[in-house]
C-alpha positions in Angstrom: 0.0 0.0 0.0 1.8 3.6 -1.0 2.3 5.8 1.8 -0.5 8.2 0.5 -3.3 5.5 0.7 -2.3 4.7 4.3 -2.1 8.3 5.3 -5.8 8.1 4.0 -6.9 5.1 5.5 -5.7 6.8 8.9 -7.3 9.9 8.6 -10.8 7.6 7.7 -11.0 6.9 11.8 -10.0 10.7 13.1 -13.6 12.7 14.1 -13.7 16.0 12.0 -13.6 19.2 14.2 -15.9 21.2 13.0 -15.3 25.2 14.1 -18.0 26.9 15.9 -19.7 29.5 13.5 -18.7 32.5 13.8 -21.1 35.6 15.0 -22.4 37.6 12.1 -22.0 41.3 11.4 -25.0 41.9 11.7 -27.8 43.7 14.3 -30.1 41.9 16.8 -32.6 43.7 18.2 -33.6 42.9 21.6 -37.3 43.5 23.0 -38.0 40.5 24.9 -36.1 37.6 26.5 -37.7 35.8 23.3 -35.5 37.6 21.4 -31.9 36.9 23.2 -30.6 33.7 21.4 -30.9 35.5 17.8 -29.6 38.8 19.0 -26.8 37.4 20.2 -25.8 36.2 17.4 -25.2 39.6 15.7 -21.8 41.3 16.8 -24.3 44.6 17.2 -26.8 43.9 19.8 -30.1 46.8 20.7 -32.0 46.3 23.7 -35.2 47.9 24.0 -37.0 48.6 26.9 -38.7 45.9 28.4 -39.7 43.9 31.7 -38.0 40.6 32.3 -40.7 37.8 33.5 -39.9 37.3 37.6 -37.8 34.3 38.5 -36.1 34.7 35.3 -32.7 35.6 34.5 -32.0 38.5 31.4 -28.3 36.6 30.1 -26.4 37.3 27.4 -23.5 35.6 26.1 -21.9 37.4 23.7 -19.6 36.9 21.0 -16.2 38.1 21.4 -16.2 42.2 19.7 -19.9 42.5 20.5 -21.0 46.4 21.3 -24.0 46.1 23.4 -26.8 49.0 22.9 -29.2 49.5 26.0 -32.2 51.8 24.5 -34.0 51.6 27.0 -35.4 50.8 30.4 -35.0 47.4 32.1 -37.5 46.0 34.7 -37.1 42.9 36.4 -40.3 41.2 37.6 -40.5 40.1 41.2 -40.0 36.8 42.7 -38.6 35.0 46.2 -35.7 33.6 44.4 -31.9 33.6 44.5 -31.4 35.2 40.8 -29.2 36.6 39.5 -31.6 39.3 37.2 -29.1 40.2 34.4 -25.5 38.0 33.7 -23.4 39.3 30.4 -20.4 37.2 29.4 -18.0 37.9 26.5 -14.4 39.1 25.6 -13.9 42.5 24.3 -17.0 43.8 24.6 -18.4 47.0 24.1 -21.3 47.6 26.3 -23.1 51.4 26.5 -26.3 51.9 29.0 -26.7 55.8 27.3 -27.8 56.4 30.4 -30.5 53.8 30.7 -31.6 51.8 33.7 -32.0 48.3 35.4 -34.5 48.7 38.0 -34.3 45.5 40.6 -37.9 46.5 42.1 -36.0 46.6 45.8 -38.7 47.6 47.7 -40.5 44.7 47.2 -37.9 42.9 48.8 -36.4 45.0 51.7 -36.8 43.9 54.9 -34.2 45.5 56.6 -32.1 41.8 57.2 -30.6 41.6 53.5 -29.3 38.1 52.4 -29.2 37.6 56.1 -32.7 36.5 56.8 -36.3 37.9 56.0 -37.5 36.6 52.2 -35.2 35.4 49.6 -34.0 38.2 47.5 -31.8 37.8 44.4 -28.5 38.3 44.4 -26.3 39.5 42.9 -28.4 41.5 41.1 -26.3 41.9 37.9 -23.3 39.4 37.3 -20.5 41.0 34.9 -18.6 38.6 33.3 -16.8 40.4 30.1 -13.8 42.0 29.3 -13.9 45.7 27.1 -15.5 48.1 28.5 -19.0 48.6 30.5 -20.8 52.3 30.7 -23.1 54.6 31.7 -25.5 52.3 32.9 -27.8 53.1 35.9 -29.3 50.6 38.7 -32.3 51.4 40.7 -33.1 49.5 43.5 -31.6 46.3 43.8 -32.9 43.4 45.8 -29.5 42.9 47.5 -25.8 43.2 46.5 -26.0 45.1 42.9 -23.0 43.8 41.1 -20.5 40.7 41.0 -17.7 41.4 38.8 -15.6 38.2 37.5 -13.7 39.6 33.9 -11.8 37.3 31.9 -9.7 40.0 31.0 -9.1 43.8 31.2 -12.2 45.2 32.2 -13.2 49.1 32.2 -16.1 50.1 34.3 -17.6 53.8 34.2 -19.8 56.2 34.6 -22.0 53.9 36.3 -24.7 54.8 38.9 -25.9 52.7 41.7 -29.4 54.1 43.4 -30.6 52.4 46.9 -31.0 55.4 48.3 -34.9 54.4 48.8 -33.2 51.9 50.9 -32.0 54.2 53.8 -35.5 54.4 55.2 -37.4 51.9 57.2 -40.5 50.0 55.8 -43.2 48.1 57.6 -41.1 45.4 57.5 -37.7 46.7 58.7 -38.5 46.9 62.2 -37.4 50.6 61.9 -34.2 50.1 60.9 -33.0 50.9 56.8 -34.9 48.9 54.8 -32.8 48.3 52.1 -29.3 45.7 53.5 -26.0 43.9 52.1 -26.8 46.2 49.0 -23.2 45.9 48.3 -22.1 48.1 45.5 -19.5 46.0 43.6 -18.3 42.9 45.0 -15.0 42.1 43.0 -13.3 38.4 42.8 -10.7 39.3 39.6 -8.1 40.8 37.9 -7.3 43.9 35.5 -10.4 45.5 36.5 -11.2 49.4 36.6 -14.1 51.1 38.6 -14.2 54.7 37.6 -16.4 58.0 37.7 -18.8 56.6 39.3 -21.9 57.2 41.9 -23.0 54.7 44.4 -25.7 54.8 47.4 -26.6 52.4 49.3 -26.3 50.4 52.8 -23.1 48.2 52.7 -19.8 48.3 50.9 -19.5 50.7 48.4 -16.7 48.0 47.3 -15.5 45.0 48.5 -12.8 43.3 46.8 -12.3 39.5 48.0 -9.4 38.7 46.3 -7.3 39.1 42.9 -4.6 42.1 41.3 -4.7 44.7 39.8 -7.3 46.5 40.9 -8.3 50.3 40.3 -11.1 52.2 42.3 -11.1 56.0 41.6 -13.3 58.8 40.9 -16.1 57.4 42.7 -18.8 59.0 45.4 -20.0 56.8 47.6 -22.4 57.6 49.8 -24.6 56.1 53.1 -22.7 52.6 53.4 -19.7 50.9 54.9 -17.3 52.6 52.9 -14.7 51.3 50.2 -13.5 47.7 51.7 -11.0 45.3 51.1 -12.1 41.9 51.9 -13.6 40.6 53.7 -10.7 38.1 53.5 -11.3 34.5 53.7 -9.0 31.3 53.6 -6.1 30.8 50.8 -6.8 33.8 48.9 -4.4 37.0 47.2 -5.0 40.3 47.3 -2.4 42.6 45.9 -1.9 45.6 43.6 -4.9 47.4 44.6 -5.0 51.0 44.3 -8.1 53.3 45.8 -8.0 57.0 44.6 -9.8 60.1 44.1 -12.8 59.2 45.6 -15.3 60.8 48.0 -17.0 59.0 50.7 -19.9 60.8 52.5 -21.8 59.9 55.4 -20.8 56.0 55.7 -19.9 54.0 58.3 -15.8 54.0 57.6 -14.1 55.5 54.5 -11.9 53.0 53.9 -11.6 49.7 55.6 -9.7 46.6 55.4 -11.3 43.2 57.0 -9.8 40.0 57.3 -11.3 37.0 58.7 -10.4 35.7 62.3 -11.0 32.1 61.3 -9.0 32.4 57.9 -5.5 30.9 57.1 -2.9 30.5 53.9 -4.0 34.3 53.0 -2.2 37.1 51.9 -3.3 41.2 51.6 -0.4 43.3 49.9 0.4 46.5 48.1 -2.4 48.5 49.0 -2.4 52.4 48.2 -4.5 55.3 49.1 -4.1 58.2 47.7 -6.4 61.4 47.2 -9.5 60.2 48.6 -12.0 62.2 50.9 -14.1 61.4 53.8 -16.7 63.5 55.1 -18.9 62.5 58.3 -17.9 58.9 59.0 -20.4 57.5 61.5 -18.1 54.6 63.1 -14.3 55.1 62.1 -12.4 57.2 59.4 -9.8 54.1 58.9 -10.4 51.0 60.1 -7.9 48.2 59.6 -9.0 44.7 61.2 -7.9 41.1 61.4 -10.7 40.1 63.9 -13.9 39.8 61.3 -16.8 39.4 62.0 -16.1 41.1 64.8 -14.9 44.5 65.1 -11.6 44.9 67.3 -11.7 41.3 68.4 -8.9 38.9 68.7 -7.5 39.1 65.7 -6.4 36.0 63.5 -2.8 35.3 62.2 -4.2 33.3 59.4 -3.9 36.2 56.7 -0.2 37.7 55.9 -1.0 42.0 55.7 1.7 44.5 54.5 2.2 46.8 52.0 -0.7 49.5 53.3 0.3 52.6 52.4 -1.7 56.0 51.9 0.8 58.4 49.9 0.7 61.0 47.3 -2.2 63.7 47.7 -3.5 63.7 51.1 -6.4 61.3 52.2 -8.7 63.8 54.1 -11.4 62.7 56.3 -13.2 63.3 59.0 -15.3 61.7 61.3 -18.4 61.9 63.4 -18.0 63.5 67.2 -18.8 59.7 68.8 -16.6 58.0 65.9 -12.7 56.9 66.2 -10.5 58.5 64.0 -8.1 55.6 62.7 -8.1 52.1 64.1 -5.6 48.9 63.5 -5.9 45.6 64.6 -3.3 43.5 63.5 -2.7 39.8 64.0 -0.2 39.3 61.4 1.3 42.3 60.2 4.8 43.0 58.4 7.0 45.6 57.0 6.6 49.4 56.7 3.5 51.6 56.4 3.6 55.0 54.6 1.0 57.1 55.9 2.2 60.2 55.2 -0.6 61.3 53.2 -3.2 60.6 55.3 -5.2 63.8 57.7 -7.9 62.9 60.0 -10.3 64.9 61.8 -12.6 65.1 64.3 -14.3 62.5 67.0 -11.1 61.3 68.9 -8.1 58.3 68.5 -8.5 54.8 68.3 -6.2 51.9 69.1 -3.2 51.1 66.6 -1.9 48.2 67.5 1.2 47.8 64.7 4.6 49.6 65.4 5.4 49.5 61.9 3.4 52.4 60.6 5.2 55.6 59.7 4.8 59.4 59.2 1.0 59.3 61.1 -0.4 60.4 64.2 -3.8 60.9 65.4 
């Protein structure tokens, strides 16, 4: 048999690969979740305005270059259920709100107790999942935490506004505390991810990051939570690279906090800068820096490896409440040398600093 007949007779057993089509250049229109699987498709995809059925999730998985168009209003129907309401997924997309909204119908949820009791409320409420760029898009009242963020790649978030402030007054089910709870703004798990120009208000974190590099927070306003927050920090996780700048924090429990569990171990919390950023009538603590989570000032845990904070170039200014503590650290396992020369507090009076190593402060 010639070498060419056997090469054939080989090939006669191997499966053919067949290539998954590409997306067209073309443009879906979007005006009902009827409509999603041919949209998507297109490399242009329209959303009208529309409500999305309750118990049902709006998703979108996109095809890598996709520009999303939202053209108007999005309103999720309501339902006990754990969600999410809207998930996009996709490499290098383009994705423009013009302004548009996503309203989560909140009050038909709050209960003052969040995703820690009280009626099942979805969560997140909107589940990012591209790389590109995401803009100018508006929430309204979401049931619980707004936004999980989990990019593949480089991801640029902006001009984005988060409204619970409906949420900072009790309801006949809240016991007369805030209605609205745990309505985290972003809660971030990734790398090469940018949070910029943006407006947040609502009851919790106005950021937590939980673990990855590379992060960038600046620009923002945050307003009536629990400040901008690293962590908090569980077991066998990394947090380095993060930088927080050039944002405004107004009438929140802390400006800037980092949280690391008592319980965790294998962890590690590095390289984080502050620079710029200004607090204005923190209810609880200006900085608060803690290894003892859930608790506050507890007995800390040596399970997660801190170092690296560092608050430099233009001055952090903040200032606290009369009954709030100005800057407190609680260190269980805390290395190297702290920067804080840029850092100003004011009013309320001094907490406990419990690390040797930091440098250029006093409160």
């Amino acid at each position: 048999m010639s070498a060419f007949l056997r090469l054939a007779a080989l090939l006669a057993f191997v499966p053919f690969i067949v290539a998954a089509p590409a997306a067209t250049d073309c443009t879906g229109t979007i005006s009902s979740l009827d409509d999603v699987d041919d949209a998507v498709e297109c490399t242009t995809v329209n959303i009208n305005s529309f409500t999305v059925p309750a118990g049902e999730t709006f998703e979108l998985d996109l095809a890598t270059g996709t520009t999303v168009n939202l053209l108007g209003d999005i309103t999720f129907g309501v339902k006990n259920w754990d969600g999410p309401l809207f998930q996009v997924s996709g490499k290098s997309i383009t994705f423009n709100g013009n302004g548009h909204t996503f309203n989560g119908n909140g009050p038909s949820y709050w209960d003052g107790q969040g995703t820690n009791g009280g009626v099942t409320k979805p969560h997140p409420m909107m589940k990012i999942k591209i790389s590109g760029t995401y803009s100018n898009v508006k929430v309204l009242n979401s049931p619980a935490h707004t936004y999980s963020v989990s990019n593949p790649a480089a991801l640029v978030m902006s001009q984005l506004t988060i409204d619970n402030s409906a949420g900072d007054a009790a309801n006949s089910n809240s016991d007369g505390d805030p209605a609205g709870h745990n309505t985290d703004g972003f809660d971030c798990s990734t790398t090469d991810l940018t949070i910029q120009d943006s407006t947040i208000h609502n009851q919790d974190d106005c950021i937590a990051i939980n673990k990855g590099s590379n992060i960038v927070f600046q620009r923002n306003s945050c307003t009536g939570g629990h400040g901008i927050s690293i962590g908090s920090i569980s077991s066998d996780v990394t947090v380095s690279g993060i930088t927080i700048k050039d944002n405004t924090i107004t009438n929140n429990d802390q400006a800037l906090r980092i949280k690391t569990k008592a319980s965790a171990t294998g962890a590690t919390v590095s390289n984080i800068t502050y620079s710029g950023n200004t607090g204005m009538g923190m209810r609880k603590f200006g900085v608060l820096i803690d290894q003892s989570y859930p608790d506050t000032l507890g007995t800390p845990g040596t399970g997660v490896s801190l170092s690296g904070v560092n608050f430099v170039g233009t001055t952090n200014s903040i200032s606290v409440a009369s009954g709030a503590k100005r800057v407190a650290v609680n260190c269980g396992d805390c290395s190297g040398t702290w920067d804080w020369s840029a850092l100003k507090v004011s009013g309320g009076s001094a907490g406990t600093i419990n690390y040797s190593g930091i440098e250029d402060f006093s409160q």
